[in-house]
PyMOL Python script that loads the backbone (N, CA, C, O; Angstrom):
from pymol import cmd

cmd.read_pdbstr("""\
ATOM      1  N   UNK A   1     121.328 126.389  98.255  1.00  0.00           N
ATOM      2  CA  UNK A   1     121.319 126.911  96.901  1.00  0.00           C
ATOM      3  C   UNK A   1     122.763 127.091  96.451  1.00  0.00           C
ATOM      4  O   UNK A   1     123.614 127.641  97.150  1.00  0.00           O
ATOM      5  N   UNK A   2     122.967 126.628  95.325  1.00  0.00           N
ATOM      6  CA  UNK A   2     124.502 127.034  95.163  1.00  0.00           C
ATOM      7  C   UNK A   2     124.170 127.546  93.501  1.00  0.00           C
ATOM      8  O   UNK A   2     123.344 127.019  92.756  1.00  0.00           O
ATOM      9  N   UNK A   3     125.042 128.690  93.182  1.00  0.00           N
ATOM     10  CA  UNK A   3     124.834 129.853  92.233  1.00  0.00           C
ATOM     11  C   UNK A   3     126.321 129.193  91.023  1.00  0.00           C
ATOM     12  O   UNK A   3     127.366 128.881  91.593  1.00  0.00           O
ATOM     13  N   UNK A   4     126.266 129.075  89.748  1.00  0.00           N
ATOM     14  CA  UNK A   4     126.863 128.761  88.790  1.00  0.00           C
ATOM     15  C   UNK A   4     126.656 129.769  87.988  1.00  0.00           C
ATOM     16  O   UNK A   4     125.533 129.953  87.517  1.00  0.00           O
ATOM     17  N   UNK A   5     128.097 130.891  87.593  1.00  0.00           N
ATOM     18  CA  UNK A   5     128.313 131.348  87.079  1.00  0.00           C
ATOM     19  C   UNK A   5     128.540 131.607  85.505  1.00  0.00           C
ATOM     20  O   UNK A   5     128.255 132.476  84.681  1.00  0.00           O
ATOM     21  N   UNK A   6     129.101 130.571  85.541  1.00  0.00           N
ATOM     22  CA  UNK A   6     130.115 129.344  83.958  1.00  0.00           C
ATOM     23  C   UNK A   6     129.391 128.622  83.462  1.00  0.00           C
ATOM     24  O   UNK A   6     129.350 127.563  84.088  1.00  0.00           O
ATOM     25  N   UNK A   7     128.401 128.651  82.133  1.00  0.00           N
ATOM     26  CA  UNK A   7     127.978 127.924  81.731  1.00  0.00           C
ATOM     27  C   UNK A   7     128.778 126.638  81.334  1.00  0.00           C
ATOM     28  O   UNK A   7     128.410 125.484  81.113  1.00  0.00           O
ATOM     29  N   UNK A   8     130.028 127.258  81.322  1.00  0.00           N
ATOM     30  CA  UNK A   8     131.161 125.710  80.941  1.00  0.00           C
ATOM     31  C   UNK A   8     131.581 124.658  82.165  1.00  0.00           C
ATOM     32  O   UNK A   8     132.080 123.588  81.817  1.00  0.00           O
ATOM     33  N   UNK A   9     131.469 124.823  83.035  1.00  0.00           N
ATOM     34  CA  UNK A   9     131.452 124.425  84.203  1.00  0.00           C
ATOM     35  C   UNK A   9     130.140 123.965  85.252  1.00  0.00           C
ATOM     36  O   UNK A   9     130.166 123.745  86.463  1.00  0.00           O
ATOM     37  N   UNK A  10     129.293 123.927  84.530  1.00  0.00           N
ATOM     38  CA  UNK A  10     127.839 123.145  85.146  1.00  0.00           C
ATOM     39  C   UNK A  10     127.781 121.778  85.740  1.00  0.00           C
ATOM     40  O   UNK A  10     128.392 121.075  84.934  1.00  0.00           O
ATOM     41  N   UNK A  11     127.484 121.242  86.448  1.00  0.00           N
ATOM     42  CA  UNK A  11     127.728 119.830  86.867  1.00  0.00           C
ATOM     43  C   UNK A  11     126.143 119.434  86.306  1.00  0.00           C
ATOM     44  O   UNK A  11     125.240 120.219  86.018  1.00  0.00           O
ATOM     45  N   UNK A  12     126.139 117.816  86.256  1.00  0.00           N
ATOM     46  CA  UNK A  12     125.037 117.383  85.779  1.00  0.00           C
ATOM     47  C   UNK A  12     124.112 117.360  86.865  1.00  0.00           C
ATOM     48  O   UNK A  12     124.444 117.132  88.028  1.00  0.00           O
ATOM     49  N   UNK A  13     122.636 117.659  86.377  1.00  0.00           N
ATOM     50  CA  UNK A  13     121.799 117.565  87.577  1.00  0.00           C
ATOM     51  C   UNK A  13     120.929 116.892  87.491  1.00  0.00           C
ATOM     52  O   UNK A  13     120.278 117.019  86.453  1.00  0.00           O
ATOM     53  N   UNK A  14     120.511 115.962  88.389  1.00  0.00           N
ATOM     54  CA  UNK A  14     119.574 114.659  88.607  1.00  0.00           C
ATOM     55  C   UNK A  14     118.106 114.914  87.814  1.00  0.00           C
ATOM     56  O   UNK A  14     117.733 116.007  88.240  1.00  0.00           O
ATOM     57  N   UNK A  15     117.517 114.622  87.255  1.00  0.00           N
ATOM     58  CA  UNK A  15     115.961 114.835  87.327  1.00  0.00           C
ATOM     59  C   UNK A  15     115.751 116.532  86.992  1.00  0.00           C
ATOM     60  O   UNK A  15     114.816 117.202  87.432  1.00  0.00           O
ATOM     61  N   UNK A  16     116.435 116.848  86.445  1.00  0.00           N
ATOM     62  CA  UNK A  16     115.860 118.801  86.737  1.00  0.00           C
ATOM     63  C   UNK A  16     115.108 119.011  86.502  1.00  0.00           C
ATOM     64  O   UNK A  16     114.737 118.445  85.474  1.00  0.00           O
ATOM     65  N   UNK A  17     113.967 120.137  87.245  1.00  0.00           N
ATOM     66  CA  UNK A  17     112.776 120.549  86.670  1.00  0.00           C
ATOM     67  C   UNK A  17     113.347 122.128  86.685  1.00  0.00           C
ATOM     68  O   UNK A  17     113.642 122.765  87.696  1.00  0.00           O
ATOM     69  N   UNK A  18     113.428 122.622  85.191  1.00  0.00           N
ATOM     70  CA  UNK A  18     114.121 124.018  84.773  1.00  0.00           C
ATOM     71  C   UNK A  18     113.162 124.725  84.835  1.00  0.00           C
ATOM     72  O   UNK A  18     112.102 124.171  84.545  1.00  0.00           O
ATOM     73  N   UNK A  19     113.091 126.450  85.288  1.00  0.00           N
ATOM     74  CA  UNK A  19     112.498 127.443  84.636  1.00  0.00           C
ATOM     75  C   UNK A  19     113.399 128.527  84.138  1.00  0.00           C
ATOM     76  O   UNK A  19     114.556 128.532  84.559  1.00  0.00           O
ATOM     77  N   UNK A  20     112.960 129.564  83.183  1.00  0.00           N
ATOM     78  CA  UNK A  20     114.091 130.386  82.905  1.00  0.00           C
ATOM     79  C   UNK A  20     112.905 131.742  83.138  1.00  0.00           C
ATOM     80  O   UNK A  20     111.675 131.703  83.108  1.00  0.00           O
ATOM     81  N   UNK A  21     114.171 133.303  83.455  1.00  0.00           N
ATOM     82  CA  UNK A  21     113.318 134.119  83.525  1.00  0.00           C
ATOM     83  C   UNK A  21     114.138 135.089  84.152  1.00  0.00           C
ATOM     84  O   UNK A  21     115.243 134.631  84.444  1.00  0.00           O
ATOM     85  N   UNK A  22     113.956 136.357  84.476  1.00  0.00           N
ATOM     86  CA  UNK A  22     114.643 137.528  84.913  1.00  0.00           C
ATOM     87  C   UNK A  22     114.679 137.581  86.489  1.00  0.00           C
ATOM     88  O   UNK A  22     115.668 138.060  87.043  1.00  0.00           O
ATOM     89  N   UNK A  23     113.595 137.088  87.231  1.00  0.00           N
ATOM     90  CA  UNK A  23     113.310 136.841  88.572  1.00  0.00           C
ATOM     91  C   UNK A  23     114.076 138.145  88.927  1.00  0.00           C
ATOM     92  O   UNK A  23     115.092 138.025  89.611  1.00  0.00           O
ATOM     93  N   UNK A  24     113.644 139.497  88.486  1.00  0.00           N
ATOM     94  CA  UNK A  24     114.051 140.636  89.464  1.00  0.00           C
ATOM     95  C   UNK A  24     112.762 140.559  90.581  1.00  0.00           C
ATOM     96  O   UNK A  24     111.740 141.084  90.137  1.00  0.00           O
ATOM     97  N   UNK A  25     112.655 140.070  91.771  1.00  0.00           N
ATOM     98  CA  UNK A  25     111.860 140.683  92.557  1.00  0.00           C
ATOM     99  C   UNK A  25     110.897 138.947  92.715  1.00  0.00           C
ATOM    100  O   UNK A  25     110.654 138.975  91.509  1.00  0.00           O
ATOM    101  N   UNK A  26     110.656 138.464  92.880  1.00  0.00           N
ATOM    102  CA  UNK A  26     110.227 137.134  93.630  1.00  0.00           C
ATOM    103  C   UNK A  26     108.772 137.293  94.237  1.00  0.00           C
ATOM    104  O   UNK A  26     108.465 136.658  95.245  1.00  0.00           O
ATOM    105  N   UNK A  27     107.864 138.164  93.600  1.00  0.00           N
ATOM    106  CA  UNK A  27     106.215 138.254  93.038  1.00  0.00           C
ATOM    107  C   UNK A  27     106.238 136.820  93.719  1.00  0.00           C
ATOM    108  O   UNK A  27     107.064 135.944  93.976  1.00  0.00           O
ATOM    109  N   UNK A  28     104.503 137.126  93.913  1.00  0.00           N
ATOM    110  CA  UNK A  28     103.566 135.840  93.856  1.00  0.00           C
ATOM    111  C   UNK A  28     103.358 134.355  92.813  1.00  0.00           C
ATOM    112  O   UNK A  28     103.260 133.130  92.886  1.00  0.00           O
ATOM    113  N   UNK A  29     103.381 135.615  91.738  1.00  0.00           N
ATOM    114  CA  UNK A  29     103.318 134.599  90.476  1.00  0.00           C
ATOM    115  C   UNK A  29     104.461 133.682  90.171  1.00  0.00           C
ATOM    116  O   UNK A  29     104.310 132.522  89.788  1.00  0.00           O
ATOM    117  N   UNK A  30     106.020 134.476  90.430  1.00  0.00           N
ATOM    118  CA  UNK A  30     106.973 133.697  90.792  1.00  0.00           C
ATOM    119  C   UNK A  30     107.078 132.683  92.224  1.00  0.00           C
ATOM    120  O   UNK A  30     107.614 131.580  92.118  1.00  0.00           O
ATOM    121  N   UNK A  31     106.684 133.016  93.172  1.00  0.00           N
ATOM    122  CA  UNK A  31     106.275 132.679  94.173  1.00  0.00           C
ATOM    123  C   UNK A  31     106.078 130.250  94.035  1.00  0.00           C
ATOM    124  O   UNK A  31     106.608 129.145  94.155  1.00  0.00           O
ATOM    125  N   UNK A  32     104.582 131.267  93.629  1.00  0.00           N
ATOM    126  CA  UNK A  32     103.563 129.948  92.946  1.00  0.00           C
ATOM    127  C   UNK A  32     104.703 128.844  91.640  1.00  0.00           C
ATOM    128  O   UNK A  32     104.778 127.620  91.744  1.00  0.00           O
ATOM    129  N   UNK A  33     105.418 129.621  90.578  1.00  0.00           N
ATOM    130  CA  UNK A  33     106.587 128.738  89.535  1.00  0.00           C
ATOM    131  C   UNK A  33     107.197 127.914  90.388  1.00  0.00           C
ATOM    132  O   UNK A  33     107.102 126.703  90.189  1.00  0.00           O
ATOM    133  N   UNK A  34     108.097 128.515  91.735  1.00  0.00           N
ATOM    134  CA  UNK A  34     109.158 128.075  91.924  1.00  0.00           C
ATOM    135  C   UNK A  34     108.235 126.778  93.650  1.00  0.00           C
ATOM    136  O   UNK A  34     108.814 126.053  94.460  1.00  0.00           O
ATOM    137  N   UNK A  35     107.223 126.986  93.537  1.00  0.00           N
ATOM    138  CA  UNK A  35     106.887 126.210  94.617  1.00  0.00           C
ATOM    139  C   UNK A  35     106.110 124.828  93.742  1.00  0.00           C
ATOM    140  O   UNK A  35     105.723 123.785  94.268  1.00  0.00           O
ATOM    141  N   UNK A  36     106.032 125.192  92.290  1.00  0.00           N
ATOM    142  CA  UNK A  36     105.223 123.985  91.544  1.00  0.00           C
ATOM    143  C   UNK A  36     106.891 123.153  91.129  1.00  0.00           C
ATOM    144  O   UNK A  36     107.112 121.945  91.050  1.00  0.00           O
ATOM    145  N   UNK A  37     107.643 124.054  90.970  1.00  0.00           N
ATOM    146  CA  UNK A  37     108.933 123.160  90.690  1.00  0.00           C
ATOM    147  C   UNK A  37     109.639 122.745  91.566  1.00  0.00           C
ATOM    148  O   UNK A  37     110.740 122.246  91.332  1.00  0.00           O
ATOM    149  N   UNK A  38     108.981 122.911  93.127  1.00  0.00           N
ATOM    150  CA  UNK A  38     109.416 121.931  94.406  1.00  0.00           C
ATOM    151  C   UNK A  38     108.765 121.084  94.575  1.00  0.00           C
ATOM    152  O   UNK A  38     109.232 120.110  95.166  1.00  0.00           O
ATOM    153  N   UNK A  39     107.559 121.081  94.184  1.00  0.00           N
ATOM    154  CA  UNK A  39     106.780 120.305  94.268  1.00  0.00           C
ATOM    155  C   UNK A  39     106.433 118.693  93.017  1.00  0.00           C
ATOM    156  O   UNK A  39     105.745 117.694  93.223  1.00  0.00           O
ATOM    157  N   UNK A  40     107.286 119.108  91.755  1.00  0.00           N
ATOM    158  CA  UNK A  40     107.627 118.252  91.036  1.00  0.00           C
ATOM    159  C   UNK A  40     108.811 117.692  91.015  1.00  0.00           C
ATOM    160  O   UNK A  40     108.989 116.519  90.689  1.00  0.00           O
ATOM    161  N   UNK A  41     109.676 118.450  91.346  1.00  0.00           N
ATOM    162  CA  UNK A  41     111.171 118.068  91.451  1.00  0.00           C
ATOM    163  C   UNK A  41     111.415 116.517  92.473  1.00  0.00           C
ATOM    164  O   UNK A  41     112.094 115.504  92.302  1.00  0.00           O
ATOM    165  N   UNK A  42     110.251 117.096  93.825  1.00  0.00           N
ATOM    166  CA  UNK A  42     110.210 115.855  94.945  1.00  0.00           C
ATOM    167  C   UNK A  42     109.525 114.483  94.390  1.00  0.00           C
ATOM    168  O   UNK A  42     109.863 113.317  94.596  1.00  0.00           O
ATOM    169  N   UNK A  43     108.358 115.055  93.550  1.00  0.00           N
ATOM    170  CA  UNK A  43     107.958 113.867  92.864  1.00  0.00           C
ATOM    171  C   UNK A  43     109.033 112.764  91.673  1.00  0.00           C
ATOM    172  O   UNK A  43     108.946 111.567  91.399  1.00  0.00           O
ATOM    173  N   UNK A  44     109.850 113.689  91.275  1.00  0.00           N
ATOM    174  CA  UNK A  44     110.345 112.760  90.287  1.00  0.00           C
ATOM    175  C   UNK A  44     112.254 112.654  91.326  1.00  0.00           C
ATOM    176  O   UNK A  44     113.284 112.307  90.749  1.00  0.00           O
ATOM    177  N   UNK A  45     112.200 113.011  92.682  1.00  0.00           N
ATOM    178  CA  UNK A  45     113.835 112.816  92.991  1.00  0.00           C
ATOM    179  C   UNK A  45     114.407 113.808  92.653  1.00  0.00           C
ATOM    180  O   UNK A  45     115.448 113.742  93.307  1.00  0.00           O
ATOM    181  N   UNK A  46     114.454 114.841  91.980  1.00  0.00           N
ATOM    182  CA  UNK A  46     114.913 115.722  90.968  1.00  0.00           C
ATOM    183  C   UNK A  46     115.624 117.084  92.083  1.00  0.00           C
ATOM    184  O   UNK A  46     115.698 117.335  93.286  1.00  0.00           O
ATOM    185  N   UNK A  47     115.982 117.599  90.949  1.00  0.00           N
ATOM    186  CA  UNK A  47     116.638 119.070  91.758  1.00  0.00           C
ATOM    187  C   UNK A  47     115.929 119.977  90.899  1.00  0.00           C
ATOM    188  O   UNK A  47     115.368 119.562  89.885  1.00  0.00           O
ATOM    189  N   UNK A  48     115.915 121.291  91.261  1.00  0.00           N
ATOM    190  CA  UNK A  48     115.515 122.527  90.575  1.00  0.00           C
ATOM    191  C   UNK A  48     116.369 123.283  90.126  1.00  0.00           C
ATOM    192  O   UNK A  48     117.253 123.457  90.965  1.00  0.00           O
ATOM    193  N   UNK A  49     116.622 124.075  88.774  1.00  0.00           N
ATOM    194  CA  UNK A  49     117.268 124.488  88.513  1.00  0.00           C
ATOM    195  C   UNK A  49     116.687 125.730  87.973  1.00  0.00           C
ATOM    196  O   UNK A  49     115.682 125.670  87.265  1.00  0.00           O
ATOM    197  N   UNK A  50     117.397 127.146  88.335  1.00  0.00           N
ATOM    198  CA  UNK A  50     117.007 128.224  87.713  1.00  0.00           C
ATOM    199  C   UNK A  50     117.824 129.036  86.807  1.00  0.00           C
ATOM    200  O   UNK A  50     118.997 129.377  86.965  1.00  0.00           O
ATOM    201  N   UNK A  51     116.960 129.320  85.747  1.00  0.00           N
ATOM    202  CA  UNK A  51     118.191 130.263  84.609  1.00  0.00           C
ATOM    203  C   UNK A  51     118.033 131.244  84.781  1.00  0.00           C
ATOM    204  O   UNK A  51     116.874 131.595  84.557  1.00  0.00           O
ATOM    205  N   UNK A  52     118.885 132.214  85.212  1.00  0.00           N
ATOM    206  CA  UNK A  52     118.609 133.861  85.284  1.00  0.00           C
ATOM    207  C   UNK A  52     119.173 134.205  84.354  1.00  0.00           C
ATOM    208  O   UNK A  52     119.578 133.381  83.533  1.00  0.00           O
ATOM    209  N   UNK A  53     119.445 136.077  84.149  1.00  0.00           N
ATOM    210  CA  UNK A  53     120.042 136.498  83.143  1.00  0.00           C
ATOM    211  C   UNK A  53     120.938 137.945  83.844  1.00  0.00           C
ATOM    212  O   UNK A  53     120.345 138.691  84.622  1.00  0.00           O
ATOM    213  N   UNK A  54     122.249 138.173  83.493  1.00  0.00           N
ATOM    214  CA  UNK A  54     123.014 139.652  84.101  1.00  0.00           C
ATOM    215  C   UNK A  54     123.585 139.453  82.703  1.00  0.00           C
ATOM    216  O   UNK A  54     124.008 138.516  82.026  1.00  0.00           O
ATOM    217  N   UNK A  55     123.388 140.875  82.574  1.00  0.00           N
ATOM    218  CA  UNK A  55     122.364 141.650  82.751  1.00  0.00           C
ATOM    219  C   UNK A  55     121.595 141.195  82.502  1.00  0.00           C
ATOM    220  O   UNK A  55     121.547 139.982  82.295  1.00  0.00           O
ATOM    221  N   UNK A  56     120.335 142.253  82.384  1.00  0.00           N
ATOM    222  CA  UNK A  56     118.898 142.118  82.352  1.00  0.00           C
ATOM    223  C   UNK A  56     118.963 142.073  80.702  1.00  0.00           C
ATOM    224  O   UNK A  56     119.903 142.621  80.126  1.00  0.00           O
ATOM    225  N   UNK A  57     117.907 141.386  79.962  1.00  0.00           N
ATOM    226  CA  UNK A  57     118.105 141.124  78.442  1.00  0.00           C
ATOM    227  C   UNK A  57     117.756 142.628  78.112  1.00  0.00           C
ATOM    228  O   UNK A  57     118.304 143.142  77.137  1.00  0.00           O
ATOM    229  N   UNK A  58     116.983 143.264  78.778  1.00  0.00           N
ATOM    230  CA  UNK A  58     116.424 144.510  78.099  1.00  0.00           C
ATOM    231  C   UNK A  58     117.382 145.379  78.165  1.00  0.00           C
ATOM    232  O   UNK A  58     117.138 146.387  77.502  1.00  0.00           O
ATOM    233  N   UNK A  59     118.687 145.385  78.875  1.00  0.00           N
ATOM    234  CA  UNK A  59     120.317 145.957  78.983  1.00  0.00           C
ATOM    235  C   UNK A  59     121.017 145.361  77.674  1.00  0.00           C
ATOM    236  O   UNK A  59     121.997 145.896  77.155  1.00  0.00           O
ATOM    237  N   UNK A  60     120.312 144.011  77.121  1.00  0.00           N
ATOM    238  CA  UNK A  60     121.307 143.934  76.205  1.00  0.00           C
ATOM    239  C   UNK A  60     120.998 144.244  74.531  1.00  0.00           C
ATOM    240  O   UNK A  60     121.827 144.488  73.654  1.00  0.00           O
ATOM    241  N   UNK A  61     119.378 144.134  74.408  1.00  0.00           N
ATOM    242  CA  UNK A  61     119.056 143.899  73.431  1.00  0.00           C
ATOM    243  C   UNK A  61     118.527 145.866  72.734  1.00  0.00           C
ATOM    244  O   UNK A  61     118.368 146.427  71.650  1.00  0.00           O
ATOM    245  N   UNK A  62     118.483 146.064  73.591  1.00  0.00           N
ATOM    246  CA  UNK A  62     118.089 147.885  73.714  1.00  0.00           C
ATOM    247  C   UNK A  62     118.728 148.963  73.038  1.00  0.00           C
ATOM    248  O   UNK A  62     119.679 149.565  73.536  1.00  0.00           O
ATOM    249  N   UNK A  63     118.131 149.293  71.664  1.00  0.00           N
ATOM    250  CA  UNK A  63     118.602 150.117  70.993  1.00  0.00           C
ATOM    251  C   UNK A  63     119.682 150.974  71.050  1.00  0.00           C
ATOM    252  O   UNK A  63     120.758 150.963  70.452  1.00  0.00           O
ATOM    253  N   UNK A  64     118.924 152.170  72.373  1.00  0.00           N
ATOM    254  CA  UNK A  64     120.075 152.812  73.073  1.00  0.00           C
ATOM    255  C   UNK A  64     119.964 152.505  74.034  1.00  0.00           C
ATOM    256  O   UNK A  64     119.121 151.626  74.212  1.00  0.00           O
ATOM    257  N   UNK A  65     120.981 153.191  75.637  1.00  0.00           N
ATOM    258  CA  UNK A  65     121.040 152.482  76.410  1.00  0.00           C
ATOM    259  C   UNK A  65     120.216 153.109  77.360  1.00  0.00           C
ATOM    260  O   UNK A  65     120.368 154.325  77.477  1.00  0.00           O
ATOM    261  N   UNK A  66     119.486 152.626  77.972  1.00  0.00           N
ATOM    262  CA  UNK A  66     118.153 153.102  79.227  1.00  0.00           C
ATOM    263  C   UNK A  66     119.024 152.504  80.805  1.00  0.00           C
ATOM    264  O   UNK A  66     119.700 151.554  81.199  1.00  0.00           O
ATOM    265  N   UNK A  67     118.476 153.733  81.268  1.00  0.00           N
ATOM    266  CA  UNK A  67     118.645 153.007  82.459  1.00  0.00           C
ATOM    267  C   UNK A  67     117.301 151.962  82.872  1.00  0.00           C
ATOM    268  O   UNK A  67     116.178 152.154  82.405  1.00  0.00           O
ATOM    269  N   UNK A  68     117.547 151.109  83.593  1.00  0.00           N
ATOM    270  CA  UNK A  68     116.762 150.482  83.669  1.00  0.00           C
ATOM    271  C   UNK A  68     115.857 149.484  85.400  1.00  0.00           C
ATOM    272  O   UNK A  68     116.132 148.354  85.802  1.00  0.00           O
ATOM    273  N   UNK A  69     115.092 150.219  85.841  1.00  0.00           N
ATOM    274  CA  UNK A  69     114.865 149.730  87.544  1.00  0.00           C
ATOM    275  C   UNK A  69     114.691 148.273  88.046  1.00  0.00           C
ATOM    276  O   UNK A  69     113.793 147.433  88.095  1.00  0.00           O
ATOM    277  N   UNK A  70     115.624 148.357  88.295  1.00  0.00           N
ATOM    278  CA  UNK A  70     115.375 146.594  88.822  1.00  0.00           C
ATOM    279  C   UNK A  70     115.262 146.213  90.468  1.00  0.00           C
ATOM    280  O   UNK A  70     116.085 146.594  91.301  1.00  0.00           O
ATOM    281  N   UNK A  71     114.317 145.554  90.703  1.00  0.00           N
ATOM    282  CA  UNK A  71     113.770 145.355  92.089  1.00  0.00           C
ATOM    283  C   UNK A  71     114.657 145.030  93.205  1.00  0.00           C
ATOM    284  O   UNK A  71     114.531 145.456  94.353  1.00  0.00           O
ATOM    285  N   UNK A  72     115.957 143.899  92.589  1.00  0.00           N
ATOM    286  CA  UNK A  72     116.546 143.064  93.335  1.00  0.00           C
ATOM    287  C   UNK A  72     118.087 143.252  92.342  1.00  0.00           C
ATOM    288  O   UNK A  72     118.115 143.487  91.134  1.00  0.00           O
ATOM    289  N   UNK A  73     119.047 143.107  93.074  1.00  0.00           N
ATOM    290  CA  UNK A  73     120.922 142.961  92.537  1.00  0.00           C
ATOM    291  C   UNK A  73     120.492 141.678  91.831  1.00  0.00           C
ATOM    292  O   UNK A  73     119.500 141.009  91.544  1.00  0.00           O
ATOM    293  N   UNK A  74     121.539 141.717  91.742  1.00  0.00           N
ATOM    294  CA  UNK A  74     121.997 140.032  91.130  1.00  0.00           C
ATOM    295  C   UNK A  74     122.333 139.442  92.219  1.00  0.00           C
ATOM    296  O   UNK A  74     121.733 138.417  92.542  1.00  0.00           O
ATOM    297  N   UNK A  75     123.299 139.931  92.969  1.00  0.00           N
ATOM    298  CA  UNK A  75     123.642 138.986  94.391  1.00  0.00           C
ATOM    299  C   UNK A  75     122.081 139.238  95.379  1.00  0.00           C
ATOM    300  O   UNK A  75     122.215 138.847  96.539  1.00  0.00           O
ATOM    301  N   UNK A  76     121.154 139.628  95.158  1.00  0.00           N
ATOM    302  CA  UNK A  76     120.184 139.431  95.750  1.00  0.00           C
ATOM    303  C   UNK A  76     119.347 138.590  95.438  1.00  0.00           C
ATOM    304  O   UNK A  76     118.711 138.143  96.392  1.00  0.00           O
ATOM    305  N   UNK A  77     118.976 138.000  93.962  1.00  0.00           N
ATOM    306  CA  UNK A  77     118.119 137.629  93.503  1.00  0.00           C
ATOM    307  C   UNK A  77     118.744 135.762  93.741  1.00  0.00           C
ATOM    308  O   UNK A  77     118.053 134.825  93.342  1.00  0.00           O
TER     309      UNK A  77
END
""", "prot")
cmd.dss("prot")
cmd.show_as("cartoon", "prot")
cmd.util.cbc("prot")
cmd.orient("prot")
């Protein structure tokens, strides 16, 4: 897995099969996303690519500021 910080600095990636999403905590339901996008990625040659978000959007978009519980760091997730 290698982690890209820099949206300006992205290298091109073969075939991608993208999902985007907060992935605090790596559930079942996430589980099942990221094993259908191994499972297509092999079909088409492809790589997988994931969009996270730091902060969390609900840190950014949030009236005032909440604290807010998150399952997993960023360097964890």
């Amino acid at each position: 897995m290698t982690v890209h910080t820099d949206i300006n600095s992205l290298p091109v990636f073969k075939n991608a099969v993208v999902t985007i999403g907060t992935f605090d905590g790596v559930h079942k339901g996430h589980q099942q996303i990221l094993q259908l996008m191994l499972d297509e990625a092999k079909q088409v040659n492809g790589e997988t690519v994931i969009i996270t978000f730091h902060p969390h959007p609900r840190q950014v978009i949030a009236m005032r500021q909440t604290e807010l519980f998150l399952l997993n760091s960023l360097h964890e997730r």
